[in-house]
KOLGULUM-388983 format. One record per residue: x, y negated, z negated of N, C-alpha, C, O in turn. Coordinates in steps of 0.1 Angstrom, whole numbers, plus 5000, padded with zeros to 4 digits. Layout:
# KOLGULUM-388983
XYZXYZXYZXYZ/...
END
This chain:
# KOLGULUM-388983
670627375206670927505199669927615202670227735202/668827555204667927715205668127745223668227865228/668027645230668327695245669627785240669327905238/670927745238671927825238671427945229671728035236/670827985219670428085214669328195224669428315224/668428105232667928165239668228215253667628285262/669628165253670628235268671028355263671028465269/671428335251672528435245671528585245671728705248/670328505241669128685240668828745255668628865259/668928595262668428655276670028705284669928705296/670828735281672128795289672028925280672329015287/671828955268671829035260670829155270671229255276/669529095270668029145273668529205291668329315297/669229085297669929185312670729315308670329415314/671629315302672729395304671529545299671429645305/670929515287670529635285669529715293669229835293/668929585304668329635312669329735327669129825335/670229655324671129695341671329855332671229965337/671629825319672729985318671130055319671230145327/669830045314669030165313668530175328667630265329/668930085341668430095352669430225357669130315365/670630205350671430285360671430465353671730575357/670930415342670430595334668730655337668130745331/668430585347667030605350666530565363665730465365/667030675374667130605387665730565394665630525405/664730585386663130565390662730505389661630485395/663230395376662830285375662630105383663430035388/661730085380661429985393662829865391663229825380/663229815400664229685400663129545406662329545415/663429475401662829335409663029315420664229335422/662429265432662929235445663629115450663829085462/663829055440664628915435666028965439666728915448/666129055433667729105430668429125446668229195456/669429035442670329035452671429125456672429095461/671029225452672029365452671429505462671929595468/669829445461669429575463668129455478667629345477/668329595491667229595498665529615497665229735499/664729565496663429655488662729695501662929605510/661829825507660929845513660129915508660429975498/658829935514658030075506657930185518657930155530/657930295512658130455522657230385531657930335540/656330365532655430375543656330285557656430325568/656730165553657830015561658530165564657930235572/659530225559660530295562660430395571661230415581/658930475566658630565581658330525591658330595601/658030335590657130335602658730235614658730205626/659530225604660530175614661330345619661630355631/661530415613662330515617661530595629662030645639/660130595623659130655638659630525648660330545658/659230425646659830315660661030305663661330225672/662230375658663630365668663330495678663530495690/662930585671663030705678662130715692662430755703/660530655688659830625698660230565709660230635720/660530425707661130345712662630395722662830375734/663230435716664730505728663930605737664330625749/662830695731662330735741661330715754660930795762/661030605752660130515760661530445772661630455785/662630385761663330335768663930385782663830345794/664530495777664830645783664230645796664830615807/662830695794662230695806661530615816660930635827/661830505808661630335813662730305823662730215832/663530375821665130315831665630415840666530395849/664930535838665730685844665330655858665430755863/664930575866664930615877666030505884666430525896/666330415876667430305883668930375875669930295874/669030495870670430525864671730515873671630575883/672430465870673630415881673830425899674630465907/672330325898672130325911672330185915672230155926/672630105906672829975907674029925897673929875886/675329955906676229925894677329805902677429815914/677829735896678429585897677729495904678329415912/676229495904675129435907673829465898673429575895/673129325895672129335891671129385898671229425910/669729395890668329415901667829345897667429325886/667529255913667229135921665929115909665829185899/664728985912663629015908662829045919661629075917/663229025929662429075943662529225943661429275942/663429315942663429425939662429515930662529505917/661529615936660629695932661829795923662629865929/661929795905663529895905662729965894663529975885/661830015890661330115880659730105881659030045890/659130205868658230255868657030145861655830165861/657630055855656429945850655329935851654429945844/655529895869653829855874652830015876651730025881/653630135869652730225871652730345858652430465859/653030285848653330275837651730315827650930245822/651830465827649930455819650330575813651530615811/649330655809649230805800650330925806650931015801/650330875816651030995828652731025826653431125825/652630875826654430845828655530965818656431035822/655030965806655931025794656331135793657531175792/654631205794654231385796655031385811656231435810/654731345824655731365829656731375831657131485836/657431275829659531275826659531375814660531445813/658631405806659231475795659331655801660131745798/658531655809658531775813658831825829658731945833/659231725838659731745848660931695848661331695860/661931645840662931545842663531585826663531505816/663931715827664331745811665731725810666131745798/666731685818667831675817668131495815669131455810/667331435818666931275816667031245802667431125800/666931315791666531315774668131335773668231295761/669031345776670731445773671131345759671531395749/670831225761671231145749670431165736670831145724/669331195740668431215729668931335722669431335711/668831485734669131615728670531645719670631715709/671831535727672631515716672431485705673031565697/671731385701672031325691670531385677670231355666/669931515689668931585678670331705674670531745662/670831745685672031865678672931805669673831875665/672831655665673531625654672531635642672531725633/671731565643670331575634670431745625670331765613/670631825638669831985631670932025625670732105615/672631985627673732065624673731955605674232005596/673131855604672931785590671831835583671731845571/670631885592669332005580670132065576670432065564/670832165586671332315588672532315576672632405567/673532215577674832215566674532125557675232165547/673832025555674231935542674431775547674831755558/674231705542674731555551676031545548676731435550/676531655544678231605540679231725552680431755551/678131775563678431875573680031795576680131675576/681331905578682131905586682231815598681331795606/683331765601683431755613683731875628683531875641/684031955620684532085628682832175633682732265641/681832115626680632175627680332095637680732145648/679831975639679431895648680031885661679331875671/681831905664682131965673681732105680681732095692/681432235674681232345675679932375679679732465687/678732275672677532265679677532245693677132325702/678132115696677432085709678432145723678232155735/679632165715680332255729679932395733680032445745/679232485716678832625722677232605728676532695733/676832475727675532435733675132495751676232505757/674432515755673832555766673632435780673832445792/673232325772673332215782674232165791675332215788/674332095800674932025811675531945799674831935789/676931865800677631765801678331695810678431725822/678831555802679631485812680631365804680531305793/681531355813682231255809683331285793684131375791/683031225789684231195774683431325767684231405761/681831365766681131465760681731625768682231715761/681631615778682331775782683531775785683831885790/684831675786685931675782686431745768687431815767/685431725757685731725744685131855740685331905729/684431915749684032015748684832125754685132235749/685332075767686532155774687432195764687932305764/688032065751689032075745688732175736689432275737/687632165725687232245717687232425722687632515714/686932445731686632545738688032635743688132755745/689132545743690832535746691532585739692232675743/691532545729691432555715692032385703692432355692/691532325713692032155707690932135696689932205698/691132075685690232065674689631885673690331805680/688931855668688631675665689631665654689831765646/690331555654689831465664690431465674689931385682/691431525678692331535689691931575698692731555708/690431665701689231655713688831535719688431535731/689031395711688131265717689331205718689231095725/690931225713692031095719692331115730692531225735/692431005736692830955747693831025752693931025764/695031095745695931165752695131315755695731385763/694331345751693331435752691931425760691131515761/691831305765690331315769690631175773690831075765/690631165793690931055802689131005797688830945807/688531005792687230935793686630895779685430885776/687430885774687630865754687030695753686330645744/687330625764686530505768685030495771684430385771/684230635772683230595778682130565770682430505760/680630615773679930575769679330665761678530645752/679830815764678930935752678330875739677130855736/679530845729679030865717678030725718676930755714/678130635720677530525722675830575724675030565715/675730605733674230675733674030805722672930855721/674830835717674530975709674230915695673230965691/674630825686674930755675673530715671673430645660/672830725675671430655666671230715659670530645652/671330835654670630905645671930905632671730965621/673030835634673530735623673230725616673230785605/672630575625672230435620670830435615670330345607/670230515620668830545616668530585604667730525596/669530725599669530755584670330695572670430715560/670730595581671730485574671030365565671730325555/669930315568668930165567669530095559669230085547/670830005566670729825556672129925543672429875532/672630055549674130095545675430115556676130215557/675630015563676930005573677630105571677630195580/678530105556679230175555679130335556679830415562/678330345549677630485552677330575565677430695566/676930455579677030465592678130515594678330625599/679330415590680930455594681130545594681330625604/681230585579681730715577681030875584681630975584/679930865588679030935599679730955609680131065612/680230845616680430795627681930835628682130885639/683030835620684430925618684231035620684931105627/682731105612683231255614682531305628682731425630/681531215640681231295647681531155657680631165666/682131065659682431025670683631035677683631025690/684931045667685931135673686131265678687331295680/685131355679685131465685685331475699685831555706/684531305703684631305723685231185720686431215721/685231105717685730965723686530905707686730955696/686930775713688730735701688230555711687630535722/688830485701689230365709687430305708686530335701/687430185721686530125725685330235723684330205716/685530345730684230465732683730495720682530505719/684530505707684030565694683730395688682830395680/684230265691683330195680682230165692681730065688/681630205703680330145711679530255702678330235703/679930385693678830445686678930385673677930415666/679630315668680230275654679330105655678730045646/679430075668678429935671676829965667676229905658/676430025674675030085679674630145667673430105665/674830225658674430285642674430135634673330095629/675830045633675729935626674329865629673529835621/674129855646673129735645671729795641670829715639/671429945640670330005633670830015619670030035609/671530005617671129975598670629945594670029985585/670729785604670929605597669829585600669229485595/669229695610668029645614667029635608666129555607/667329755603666329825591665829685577664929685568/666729575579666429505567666729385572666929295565/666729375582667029255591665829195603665429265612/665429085602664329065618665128985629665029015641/666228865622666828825634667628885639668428945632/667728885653668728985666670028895660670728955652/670128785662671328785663672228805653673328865653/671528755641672228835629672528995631673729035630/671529075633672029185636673229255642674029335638/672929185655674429195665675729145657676829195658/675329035649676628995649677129035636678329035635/676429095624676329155616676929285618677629345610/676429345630677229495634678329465640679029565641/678929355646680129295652681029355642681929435645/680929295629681829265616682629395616683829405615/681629515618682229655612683729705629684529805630/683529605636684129605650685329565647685229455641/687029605647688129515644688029415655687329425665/688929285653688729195664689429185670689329085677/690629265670692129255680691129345690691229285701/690429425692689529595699689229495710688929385708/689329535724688729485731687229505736686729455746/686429615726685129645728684729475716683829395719/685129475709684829335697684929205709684329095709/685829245718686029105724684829095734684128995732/684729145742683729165750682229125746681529045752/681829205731680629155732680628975723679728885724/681928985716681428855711681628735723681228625721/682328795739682128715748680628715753680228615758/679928835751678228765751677428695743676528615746/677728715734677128655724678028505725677228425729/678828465724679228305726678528245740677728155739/678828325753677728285762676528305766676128275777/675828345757674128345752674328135749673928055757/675028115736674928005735675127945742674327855741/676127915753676327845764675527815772675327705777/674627945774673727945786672628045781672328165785/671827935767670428035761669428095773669028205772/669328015781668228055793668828145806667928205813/669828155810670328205823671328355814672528355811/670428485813671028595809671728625830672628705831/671328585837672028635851673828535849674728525857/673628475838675128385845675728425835677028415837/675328495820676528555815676628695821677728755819/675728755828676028875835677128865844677828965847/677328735849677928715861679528745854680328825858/679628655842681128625834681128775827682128835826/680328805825680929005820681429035831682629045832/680529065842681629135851683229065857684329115858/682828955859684428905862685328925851686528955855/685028925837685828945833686429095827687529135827/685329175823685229295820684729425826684629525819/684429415843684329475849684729605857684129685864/686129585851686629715856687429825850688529825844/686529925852687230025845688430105843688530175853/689430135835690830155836691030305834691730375841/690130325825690630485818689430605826689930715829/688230585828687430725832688030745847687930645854/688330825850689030875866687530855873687530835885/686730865869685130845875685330685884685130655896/685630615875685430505875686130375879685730275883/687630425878688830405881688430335900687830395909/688930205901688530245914687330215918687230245930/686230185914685030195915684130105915684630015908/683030075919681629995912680930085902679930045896/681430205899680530305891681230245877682430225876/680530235869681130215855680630245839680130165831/681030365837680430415826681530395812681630485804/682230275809682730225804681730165792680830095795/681930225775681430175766681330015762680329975756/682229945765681829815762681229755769680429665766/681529785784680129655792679129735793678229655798/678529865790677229915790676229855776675029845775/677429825765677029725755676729645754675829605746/677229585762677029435763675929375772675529255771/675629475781674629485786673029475776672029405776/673429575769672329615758672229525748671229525741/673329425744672929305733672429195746671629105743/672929205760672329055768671029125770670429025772/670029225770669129265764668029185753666929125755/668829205743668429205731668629035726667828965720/669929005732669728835728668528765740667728675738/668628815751667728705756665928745759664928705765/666228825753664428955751664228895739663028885737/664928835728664228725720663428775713662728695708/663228895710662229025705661329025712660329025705/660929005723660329055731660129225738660929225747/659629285737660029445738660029435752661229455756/659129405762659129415778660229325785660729355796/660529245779661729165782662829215777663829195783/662829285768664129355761664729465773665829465777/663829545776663729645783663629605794663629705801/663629505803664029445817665129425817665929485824/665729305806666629245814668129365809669229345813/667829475800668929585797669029665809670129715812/667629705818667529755831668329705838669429755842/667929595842668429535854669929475854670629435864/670229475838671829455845672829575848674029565846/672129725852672829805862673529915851673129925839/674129975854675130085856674130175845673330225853/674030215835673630315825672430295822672130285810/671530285830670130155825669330225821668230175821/669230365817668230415812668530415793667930385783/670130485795670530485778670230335778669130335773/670730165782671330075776669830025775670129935766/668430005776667429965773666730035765665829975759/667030175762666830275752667430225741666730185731/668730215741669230175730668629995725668229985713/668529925732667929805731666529835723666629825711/665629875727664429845720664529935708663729905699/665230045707665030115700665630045688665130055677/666929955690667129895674666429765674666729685665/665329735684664629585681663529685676663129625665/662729805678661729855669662329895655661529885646/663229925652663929975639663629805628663329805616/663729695637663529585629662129585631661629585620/661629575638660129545640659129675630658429645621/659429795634658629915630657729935639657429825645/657130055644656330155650655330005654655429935664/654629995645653329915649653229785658652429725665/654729775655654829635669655329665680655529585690/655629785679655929825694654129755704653029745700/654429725715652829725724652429815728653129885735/651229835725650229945729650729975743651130095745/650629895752651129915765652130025764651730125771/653330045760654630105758654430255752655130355755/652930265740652630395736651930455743651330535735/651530465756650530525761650930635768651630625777/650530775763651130875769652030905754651931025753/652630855744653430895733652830995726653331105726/651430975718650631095714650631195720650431295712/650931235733650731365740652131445743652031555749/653631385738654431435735655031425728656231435731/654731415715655331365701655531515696656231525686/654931645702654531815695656031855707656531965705/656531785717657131875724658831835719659431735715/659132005724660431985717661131935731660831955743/662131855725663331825735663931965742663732085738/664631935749665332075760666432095747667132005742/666532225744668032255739667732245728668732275721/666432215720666032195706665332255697664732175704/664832305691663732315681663332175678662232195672/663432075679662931935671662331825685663031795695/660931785681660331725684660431595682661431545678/659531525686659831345680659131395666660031415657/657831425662657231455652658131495643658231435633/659131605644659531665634660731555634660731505623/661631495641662631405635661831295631662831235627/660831215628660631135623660831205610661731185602/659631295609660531325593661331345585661531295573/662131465597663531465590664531365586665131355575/664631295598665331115596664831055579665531035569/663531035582663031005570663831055557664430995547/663531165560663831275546665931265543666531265532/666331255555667931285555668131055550669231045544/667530945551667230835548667230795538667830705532/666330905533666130865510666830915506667230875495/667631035512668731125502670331055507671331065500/670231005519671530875518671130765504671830735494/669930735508670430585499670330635487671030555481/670030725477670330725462671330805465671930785455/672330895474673630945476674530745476675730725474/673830655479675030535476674530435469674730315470/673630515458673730415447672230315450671830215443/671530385460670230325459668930375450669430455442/667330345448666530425438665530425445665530345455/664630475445663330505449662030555438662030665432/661230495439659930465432658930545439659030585450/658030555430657030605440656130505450655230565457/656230335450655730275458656930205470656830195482/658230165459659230115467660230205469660030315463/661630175477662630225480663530105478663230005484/664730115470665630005469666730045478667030165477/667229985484669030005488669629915485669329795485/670929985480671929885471672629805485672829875495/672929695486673629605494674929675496675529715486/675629685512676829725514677829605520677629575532/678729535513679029485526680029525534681029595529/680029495548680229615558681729605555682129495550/682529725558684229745556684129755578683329795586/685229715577685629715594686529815596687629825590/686029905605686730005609688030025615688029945624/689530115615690630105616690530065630689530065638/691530035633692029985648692530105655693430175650/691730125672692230185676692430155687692030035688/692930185701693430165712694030245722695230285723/692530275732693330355742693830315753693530195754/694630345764695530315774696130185770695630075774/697130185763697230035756698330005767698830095773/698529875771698529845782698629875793699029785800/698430005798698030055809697029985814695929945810/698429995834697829955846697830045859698730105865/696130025862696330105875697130035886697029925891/698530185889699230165901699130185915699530125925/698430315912697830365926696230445927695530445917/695930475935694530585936694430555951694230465958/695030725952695330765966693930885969693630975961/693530855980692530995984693531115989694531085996/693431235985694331295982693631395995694131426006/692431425992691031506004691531616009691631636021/691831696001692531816002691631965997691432005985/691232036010690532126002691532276002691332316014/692432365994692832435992692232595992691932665982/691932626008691032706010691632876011692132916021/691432956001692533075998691733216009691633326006/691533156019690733236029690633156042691033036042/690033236054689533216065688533106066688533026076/687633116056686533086060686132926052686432956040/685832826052685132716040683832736040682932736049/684032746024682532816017681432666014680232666011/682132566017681432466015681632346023682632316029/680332256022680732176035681132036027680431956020/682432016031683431896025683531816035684031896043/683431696040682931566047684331486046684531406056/685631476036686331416032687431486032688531436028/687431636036688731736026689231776041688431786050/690531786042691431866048691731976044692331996033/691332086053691432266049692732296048693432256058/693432356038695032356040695132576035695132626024/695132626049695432756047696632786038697732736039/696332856030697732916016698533026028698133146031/699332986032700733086039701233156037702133196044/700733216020700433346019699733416017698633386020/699733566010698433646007697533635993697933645981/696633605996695733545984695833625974695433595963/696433725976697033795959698133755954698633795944/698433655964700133575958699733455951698533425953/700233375944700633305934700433145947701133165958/699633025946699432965957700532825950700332775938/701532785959702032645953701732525961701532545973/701832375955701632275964702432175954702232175942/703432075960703831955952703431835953703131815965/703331765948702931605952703831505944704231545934/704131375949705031305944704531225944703931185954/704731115927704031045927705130945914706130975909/704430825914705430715902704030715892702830755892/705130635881704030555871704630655858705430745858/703530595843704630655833702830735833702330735821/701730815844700730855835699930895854699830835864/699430995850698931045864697731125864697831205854/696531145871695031195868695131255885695531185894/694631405887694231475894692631475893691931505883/692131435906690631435906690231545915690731555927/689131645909688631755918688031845909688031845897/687431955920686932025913687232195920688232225927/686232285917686332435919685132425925684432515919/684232375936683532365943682532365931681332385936/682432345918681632345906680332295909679432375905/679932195916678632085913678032195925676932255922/678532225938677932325951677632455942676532505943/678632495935677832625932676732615923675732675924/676832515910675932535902674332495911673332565912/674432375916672932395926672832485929671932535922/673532575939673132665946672932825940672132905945/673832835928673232965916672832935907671933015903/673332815898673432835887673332885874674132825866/672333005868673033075856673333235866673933325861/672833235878672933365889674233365901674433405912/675233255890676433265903677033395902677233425890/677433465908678033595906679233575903679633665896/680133475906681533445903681333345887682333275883/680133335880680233295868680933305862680233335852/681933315859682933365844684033385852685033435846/684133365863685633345871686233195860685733125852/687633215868688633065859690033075865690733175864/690232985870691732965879692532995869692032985857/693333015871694333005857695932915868696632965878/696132805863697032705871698032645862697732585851/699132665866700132565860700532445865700732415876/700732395856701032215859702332185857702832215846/703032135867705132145860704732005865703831975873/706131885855706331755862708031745861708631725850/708531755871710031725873710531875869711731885868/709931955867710432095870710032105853709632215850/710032065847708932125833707732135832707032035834/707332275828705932335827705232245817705532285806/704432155816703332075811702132155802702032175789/701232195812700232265809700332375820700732355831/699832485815699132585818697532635815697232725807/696532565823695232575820694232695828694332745839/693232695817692232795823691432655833691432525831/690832725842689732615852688532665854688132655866/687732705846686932775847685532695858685232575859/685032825867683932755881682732725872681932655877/682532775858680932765850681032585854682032525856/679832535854679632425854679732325836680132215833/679032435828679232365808680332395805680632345794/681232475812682932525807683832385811684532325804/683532355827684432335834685332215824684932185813/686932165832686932055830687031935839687531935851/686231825833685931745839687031675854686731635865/688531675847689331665860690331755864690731815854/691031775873691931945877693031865866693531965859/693431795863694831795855695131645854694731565862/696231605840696131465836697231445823697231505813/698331335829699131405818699331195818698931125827/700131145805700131025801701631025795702531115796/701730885790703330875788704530905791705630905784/704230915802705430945812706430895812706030785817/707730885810708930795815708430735826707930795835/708630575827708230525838709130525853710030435855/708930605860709930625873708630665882707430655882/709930745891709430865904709230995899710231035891/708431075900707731225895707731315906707631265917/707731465905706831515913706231615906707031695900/704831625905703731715899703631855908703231875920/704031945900703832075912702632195904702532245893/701932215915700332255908700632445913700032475923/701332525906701132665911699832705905699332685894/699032805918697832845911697932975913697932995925/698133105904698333205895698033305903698733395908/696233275903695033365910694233295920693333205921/695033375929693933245943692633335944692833455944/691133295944690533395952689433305967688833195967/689633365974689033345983687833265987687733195997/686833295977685433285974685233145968684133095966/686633085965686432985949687332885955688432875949/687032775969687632665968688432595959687932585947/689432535961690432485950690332335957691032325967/689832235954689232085963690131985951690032005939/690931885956691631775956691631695961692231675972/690631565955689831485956691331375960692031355970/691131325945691831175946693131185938692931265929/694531145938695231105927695230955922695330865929/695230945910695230825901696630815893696730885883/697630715895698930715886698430555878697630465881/699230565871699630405858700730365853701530435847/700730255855702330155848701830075840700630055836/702930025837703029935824703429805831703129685828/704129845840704929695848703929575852704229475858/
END
């Protein structure tokens, strides 16, 4: 009788504690409690300073092997980076001779500044708007999405796949850390980050490799084992996705083969090796496809065993993106570890650019460690977490799995034809093309220039450019034809499609001359009238790329 009387006081004595915990968010909780994460500020700053450190070590740990080794590893006989010469020098250097090397970083600080600047509850329409009226170089699924915004296409309809042939790739995937960073040990919270600024460029596989990469810095944040991590950020992955399939095929052959990370490299690429949707890539050993640059970065992290120098080898050496995919690797193995376990070896040279700002930025490493920080504590009591003046609680999330999405759904490449066509609206070629056939316009370059091409499949990609990449070397912000823009129409079977601007700027451009999907599956012919020929401004026709279903 008195045990039972003495339950009854002690369930009494909880409840009144839970209700005065929840009218008094300062008050301390036990670390018992299975609800809530415990750290103290200091653990918190010192992991948020170690993701950020850490990706940028990574960063410049890999920049010199960036897709120079792609559907092949690097050998161990192979001299392939900066390691063996690896001292004070290395950092301050890339940081200030190799400023376009940081692009993943600078992204993902223009997300950072547009959340000081508006609120953490910033717009998606803001986060678009930043980085397209931004000044920097782009590429891929990122200045596609930028082309769109700029068009007048809005997110999310900037990053879908009927919108943007590169919605597969790797952008947001390197851009997303600063997430998962202000996220610590809240998944869900990640997500919803990750809706409003990862559909702006990319949809499908490309938006959950940033939806992956935030999850596995959460988890990190309250997590030490890798594999829990990974597989813990798996969860928030649907599992029909073929980015979910892929990595849980590394991770099942980690177990198969704990010691030989070269033999599940071997079964990624056979099986997941080829790229369908980036016209880059299509066709290619180049492969800037978000799930095997992933997968790359957990065969990293599973067989680096937390090892930081091994983490950062074996994400190098399995090829294609190796400067983001070992960046991203250590940076969510320091997020679990914190600042201090990073090796001294890896900080040398860090102190001497921690004051400099990134290209494109006001913000430093210095100043985002804080802000991360600062934008960190005001998530977690925004979801129900408390903070003390010695501890920080976070309330436990468990992760919700993000909607299903699916680009080129069963789309197959039919053809990729070299097309090597340079459409020269003058006498003379302004540039030296190795691959292009000069096709004089047979009439007067103040006339209206036409060409048809005939092609099958239910979906077709025009690859080329406006002599873009030659002029920007050769002027770039002093091109005199700067602010020139084709203006071209695109008809398929005698209906006008699009009618696009083509602007020669190199941050306007778009990534490919034209690209249309869902086609009735037959015979087509695509006819390209261009408006305004001028002389001065090569019109070059690379490759055609069509797709079936059959």
């Amino acid at each position: 009788m008195k045990i039972l009387n003495f339950l009854k006081l002690l369930i009494i004595a909880l409840i009144i504690t839970n209700c005065y915990s929840q009218k008094n968010p300062n008050i301390k909780l036990e670390e018992s409690s299975p609800h809530y994460f415990v750290i103290t500020h200091d653990e918190l700053r010192d992991k948020i300073k170690g993701a950020w450190a850490a990706q940028t070590i990574g960063v410049t740990y890999g920049g010199p092997t960036e897709f120079r080794h792609n559907k092949r590893i690097i050998h161990d006989y192979e001299s392939y980076s900066i390691h063996n010469e690896w001292d004070e020098n290395v950092l301050p250097f890339w940081m200030k001779n190799r400023k376009g090397l940081y692009d993943d970083i600078y992204m993902d600080l223009t997300f950072v500044e547009v959340l000081e600047r508006e609120g953490l509850n910033a717009p998606q329409s803001s986060f678009l708007r930043a980085y397209s009226e931004a000044d920097y170089i782009l590429w891929h699924a990122n200045q596609q999405g930028r082309y769109n915004y700029l068009n007048g296409i809005q997110a999310p309809e900037s990053g879908h796949w009927l919108n943007n042939p590169h919605a597969d790739d790797i952008d947001f995937q390197i851009e997303a850390d600063f997430a998962g960073i202000m996220t610590p040990g809240m998944p869900n919270a990640a997500l919803e980050i990750c809706d409003r600024v990862g559909h702006i460029m990319n949809s499908g596989d490309g938006y959950y490799g940033g939806v992956f990469v935030a999850g596995m810095y959460s988890y990190a944040f309250v997590e030490k084992d890798i594999n829990k991590i990974i597989n813990n950020a798996l969860k928030i992955i649907p599992s029909k996705s073929t980015f979910f399939q892929c990595i849980n095929d590394v991770v099942r052959w980690h177990k198969e083969y704990p010691s030989d990370w070269k033999k599940n490299w071997r079964l990624i690429e056979e099986k997941w090796g080829n790229d369908i949707g980036c016209p880059r890539g299509v066709n290619d050993d180049f492969n800037i496809d978000a799930k095997i640059n992933a997968a790359y970065v957990v065969l990293g992290m599973l067989y680096g065993d937390g090892d930081f120098t091994r983490t950062l080898d074996i994400s190098t050496r399995a090829g294609q993106d190796s400067d983001c995919n070992p960046a991203t690797a250590m940076a969510v193995l320091a997020a679990s570890t914190g600042f201090k376990k990073i090796p001294e070896f890896w900080l040398q040279g860090l102190d001497t650019i921690e004051d400099m700002k990134f290209s494109f930025t006001d913000m430093s490493l210095n100043d985002v460690y804080k802000i991360s920080y600062d934008h960190a504590k005001r998530m977690i009591v925004n979801n129900g977490g408390k903070i003390d003046k010695e501890k920080i609680y976070i309330k436990n999330q468990p992760s919700k799995t993000a909607p299903f999405e699916e680009n080129f759904p069963g789309y197959k490449l039919l053809s990729y034809t070299h097309v090597n066509q340079l459409i020269n609206f003058g006498t003379q070629n302004f540039i030296p093309v190795n691959r292009g056939v000069i096709i004089d316009a047979s009439k007067s370059v103040s006339d209206p220039f036409e060409k048809t091409i005939s092609f099958s499949g239910i979906g077709v990609v025009l690859n080329g450019s406006l002599g873009d990449e030659w002029r920007h070397k050769k002027w770039g912000k002093d091109d005199p034809l700067k602010d020139f823009s084709y203006k071209v129409e695109f008809s398929i079977d005698g209906k006008l499609e699009k009618t696009m601007d083509l602007p020669i700027s190199f941050t306007k451009r778009s990534p490919e001359l034209f690209f249309k999907y869902e086609l009735p599956e037959g015979e087509h012919e695509l006819k390209i009238k261009v408006m305004n020929p001028n002389p001065k401004v090569p019109f070059i026709i690379t490759e055609m790329i069509t797709y079936t279903k059959n």
